[in-house]
C-alpha positions as CSV (number, residue, x, y, z in Angstrom):
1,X,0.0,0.0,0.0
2,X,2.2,2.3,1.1
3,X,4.8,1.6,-2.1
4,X,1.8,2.2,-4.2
5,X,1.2,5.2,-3.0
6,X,5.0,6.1,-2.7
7,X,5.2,5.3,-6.7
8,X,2.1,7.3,-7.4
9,X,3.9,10.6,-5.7
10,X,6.8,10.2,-7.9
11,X,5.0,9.8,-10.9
12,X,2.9,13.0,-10.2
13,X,6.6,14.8,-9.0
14,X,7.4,13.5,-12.5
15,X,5.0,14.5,-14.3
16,X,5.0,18.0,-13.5
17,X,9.0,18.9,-13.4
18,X,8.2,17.6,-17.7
19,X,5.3,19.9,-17.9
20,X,7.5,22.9,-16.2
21,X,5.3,23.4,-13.4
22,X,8.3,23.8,-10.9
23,X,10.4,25.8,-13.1
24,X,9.9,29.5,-11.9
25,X,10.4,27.8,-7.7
26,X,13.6,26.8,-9.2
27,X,14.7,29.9,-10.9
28,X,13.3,31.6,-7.7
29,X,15.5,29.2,-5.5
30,X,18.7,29.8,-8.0
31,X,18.8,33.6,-7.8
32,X,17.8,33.5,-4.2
33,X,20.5,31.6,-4.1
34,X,22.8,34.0,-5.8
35,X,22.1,37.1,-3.6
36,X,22.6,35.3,-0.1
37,X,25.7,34.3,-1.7
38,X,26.5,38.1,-2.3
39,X,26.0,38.4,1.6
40,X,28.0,35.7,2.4
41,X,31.3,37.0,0.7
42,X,31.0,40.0,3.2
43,X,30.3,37.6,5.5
44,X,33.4,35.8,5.3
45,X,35.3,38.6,4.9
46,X,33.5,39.9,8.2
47,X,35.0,37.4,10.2
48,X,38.2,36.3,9.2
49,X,38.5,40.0,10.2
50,X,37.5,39.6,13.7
51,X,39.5,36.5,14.2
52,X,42.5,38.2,12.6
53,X,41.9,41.3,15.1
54,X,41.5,39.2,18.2
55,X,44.2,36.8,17.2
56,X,47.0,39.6,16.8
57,X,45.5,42.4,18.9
58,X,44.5,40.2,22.2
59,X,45.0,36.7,22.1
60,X,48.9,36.9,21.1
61,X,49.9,40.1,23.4
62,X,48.4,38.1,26.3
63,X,50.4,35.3,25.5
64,X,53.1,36.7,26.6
65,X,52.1,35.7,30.0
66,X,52.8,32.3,29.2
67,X,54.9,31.7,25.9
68,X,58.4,33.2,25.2
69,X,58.9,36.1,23.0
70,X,60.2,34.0,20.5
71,X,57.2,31.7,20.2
72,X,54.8,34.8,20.4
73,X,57.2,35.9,17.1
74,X,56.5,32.8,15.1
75,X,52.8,32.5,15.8
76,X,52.6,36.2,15.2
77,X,54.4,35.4,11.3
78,X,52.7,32.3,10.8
79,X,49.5,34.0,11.4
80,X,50.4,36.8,9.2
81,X,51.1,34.0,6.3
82,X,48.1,32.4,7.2
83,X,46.0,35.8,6.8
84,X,47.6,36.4,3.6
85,X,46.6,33.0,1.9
86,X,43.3,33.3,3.3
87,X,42.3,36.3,2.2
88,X,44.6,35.6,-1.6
89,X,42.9,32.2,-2.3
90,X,39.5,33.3,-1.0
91,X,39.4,36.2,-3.5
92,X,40.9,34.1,-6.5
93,X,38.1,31.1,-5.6
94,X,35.3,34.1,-6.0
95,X,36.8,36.3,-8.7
96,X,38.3,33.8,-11.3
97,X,35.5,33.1,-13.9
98,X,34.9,29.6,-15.3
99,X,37.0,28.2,-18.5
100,X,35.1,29.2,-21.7
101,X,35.1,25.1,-23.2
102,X,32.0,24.4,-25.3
103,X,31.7,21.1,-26.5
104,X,31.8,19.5,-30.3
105,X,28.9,18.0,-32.4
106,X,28.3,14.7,-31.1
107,X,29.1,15.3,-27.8
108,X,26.3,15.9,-24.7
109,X,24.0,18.4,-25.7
110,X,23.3,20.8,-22.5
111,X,19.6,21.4,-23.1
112,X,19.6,24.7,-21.0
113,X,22.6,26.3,-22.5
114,X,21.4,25.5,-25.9
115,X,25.4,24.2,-26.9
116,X,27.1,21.0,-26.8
117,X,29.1,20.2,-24.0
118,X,32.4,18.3,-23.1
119,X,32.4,15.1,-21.2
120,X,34.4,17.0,-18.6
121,X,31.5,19.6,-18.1
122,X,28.6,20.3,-15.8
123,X,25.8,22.6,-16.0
124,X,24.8,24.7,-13.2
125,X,21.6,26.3,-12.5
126,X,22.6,28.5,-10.2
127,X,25.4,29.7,-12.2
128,X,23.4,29.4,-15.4
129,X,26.4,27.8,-17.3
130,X,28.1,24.9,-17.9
131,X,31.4,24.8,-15.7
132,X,34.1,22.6,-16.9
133,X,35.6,20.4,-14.4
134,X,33.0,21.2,-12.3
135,X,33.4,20.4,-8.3
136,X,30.1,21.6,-6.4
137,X,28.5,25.0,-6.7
138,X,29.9,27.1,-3.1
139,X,27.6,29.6,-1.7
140,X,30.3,30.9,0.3
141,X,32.4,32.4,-3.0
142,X,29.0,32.8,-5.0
143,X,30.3,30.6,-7.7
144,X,31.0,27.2,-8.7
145,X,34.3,25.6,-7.9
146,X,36.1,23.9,-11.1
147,X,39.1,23.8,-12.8
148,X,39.3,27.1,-12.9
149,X,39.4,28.1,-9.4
150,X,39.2,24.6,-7.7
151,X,43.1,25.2,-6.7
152,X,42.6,28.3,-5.0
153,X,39.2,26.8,-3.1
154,X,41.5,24.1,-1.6
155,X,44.2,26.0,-0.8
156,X,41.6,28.6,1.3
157,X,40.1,26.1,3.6
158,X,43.6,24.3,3.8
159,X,45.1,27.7,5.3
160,X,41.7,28.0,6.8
161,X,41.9,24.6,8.4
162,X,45.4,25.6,9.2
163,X,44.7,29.2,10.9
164,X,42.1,27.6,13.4
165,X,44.1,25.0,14.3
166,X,47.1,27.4,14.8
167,X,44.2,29.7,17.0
168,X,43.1,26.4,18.9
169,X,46.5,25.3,20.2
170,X,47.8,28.5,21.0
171,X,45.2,30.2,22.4
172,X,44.2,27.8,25.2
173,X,45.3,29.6,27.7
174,X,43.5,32.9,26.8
175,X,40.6,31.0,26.2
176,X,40.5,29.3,29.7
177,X,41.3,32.9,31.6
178,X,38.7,34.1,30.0
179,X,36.0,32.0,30.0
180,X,36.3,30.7,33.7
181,X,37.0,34.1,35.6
182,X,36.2,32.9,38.8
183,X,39.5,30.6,38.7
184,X,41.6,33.0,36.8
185,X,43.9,35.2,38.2
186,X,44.4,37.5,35.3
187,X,42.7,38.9,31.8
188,X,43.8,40.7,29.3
189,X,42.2,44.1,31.1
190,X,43.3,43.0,34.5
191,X,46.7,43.3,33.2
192,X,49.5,45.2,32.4
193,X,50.7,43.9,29.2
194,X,53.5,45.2,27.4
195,X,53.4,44.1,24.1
196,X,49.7,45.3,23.7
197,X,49.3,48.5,21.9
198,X,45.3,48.7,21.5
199,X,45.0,47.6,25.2
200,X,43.7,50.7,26.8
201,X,41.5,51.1,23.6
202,X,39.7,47.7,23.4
203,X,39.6,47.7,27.6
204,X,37.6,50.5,27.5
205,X,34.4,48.5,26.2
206,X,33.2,46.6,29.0
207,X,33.4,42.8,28.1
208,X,34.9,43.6,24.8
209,X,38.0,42.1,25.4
210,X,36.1,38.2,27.2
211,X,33.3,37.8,24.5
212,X,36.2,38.1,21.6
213,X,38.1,35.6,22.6
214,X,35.7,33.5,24.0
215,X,33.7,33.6,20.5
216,X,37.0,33.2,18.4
217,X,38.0,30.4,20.1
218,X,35.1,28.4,19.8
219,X,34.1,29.4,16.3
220,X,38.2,28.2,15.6
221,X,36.9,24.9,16.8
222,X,33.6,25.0,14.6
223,X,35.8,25.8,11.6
224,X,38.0,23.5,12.6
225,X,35.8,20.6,12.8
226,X,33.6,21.8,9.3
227,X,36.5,23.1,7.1
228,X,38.7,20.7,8.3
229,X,36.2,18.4,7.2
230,X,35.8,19.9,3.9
231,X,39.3,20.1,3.4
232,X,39.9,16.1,4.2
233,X,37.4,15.1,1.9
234,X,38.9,17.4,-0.9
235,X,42.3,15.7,-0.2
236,X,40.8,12.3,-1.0
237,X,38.8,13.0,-4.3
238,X,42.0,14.9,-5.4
239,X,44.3,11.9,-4.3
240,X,41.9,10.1,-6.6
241,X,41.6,12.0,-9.5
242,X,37.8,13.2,-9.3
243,X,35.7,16.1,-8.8
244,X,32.7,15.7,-6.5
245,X,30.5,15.6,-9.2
246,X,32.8,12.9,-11.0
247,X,32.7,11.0,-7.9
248,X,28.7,10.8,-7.9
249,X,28.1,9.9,-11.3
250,X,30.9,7.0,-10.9
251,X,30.7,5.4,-7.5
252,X,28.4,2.4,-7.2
253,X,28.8,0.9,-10.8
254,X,30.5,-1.7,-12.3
255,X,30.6,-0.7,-15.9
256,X,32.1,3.0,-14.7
257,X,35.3,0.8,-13.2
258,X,36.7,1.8,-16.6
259,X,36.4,5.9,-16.1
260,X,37.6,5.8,-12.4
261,X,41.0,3.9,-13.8
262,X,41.3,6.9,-16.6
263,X,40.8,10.1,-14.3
264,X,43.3,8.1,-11.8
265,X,46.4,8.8,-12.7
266,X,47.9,7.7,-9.7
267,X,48.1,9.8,-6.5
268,X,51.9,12.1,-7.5
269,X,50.3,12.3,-10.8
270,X,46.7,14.1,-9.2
271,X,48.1,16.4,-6.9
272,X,50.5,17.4,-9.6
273,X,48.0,18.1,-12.1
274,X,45.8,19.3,-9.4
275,X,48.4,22.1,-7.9
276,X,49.5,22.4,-11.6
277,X,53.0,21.4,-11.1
278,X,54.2,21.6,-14.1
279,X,56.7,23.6,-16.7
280,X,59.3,23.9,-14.3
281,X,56.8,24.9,-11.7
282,X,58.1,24.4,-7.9
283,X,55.9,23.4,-5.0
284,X,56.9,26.5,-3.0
285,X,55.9,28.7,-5.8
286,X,52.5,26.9,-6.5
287,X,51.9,26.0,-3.2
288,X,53.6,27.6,-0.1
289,X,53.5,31.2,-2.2
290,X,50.2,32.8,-3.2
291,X,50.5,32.8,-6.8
292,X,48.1,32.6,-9.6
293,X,48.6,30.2,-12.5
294,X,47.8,31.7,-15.9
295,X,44.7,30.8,-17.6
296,X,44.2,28.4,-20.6
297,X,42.3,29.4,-23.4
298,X,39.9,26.8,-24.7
299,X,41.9,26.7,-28.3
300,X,45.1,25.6,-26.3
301,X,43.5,22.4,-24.4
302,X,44.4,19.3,-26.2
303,X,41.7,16.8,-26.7
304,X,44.4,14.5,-24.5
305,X,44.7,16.9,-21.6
306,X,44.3,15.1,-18.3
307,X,41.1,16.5,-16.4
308,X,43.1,18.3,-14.4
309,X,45.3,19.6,-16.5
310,X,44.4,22.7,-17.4
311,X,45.4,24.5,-14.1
């Protein structure tokens, strides 16, 4: 009975998405989509500020209470790296537009943008175009991540991943002042610091000071956990040689055994596609530098190239 009435749902969810009835909710949905997206790049911006701010302005001067000034040095640089690659990578994911890489007679016909279509490409409805090498649409950059920006995505939330990790271990003991005053003896406005040159300023807000690093340190551990996340399971379909969307359309069948051996080039082969190591290109330059890879035009891609291998 109830698998009767299960199959009679779907047929009637069938029948109308053919006869359209559900197009304008989905156009509504896509560019509903597009302008919380819009918010969301502020957003982002918003509060890698704030943890920036509390992590160099508070947590670090107060530190110095318990770290050496040599340690406070190097978390003060690593954090400035991390800052940099953040905010680098974050604006290359958002910015960088998809390859232009329309397909040839013969080869899938992408209904919505009226063209043909390469194997390696997805259409987006959010985007409104079909994105080569095409990852997952991310609200958080407003765009879809593909080959041309999926480099840049991975290497913000790796530095992401990296920053709150960095905030997690070091700031402990800021954390643990200020979150359980009745056992502290000190906070960073009960004390003299000397390396602390907005003290006075920030001190004169009343709480200012406890709430900011009480929030940064736990929304360090939420990122941690989420991005962290994110970035693990990025790590794996890269070490594999697919796109998220690759990995859907070839997991669970036999007769797809085939196309998982051809994008899997072996695991040194992916990453170096992947981080475009090539051409005399060094894994410090591509890698531990922000730099930005020159684009590929769409006449210069060899019908040979390897997925990835237009980074």
């Amino acid at each position: 009975m109830c698998h009767d009435k299960m199959n009679h749902f779907c047929d009637f969810i069938d029948r109308k998405i053919d006869d359209g009835t559900f197009i304008p909710m989905v156009k509504a949905a896509n560019s509903s989509m597009r302008q919380i997206g819009k918010f969301l790049v502020f957003f982002v911006y918003f509060i890698s500020t704030f943890l920036a701010f509390t992590s160099f302005f508070i947590i670090i001067p107060y530190e110095q209470l318990y770290k050496p000034a040599w340690l406070l040095l190097l978390l003060g640089t690593c954090g400035l790296y991390f800052l940099f690659n953040i905010q680098y990578h974050y604006y290359k994911a958002r910015t960088i537009p998809p390859v232009a890489n329309p397909g040839e007679e013969g080869d899938s016909f992408c209904s919505k943008c009226n063209y043909w279509k390469s194997d390696n490409a997805h259409h987006c409805s959010v985007c409104e175009k079909c994105v080569l090498g095409m990852d997952h649409h991310c609200i958080w950059i407003n765009q879809c991540v593909g080959l041309h920006n999926h480099r840049h995505f991975f290497l913000f939330i790796a530095n992401l991943t990296l920053a709150a990790a960095t905030i997690i271990i070091a700031g402990y003991q800021s954390f643990s002042d200020h979150l359980f005053l009745e056992s502290s003896q000190t906070t960073y406005c009960t004390t003299i610091l000397e390396h602390a040159p907005l003290q006075d300023i920030i001190c004169d807000y009343d709480g200012f000071a406890r709430t900011s690093v009480v929030f940064c340190y736990l929304l360090s551990g939420i990122l941690l956990v989420m991005v962290g996340g994110l970035t693990s399971w990025n790590i794996y379909l890269i070490s594999i040689g697919c796109t998220y969307i690759d990995y859907l359309k070839l997991t669970g069948s036999k007769k797809n055994t085939s196309a998982r051996k051809r994008l899997n080039k072996g695991f040194k082969a992916n990453w170096r596609n992947f981080l475009g190591l090539r051409r005399n290109r060094t894994f410090f330059k591509c890698v531990i530098m922000p730099t930005a890879l020159p684009p590929v035009k769409y006449e210069d891609i060899s019908p040979k190239s390897d997925a990835y291998d237009i980074v």
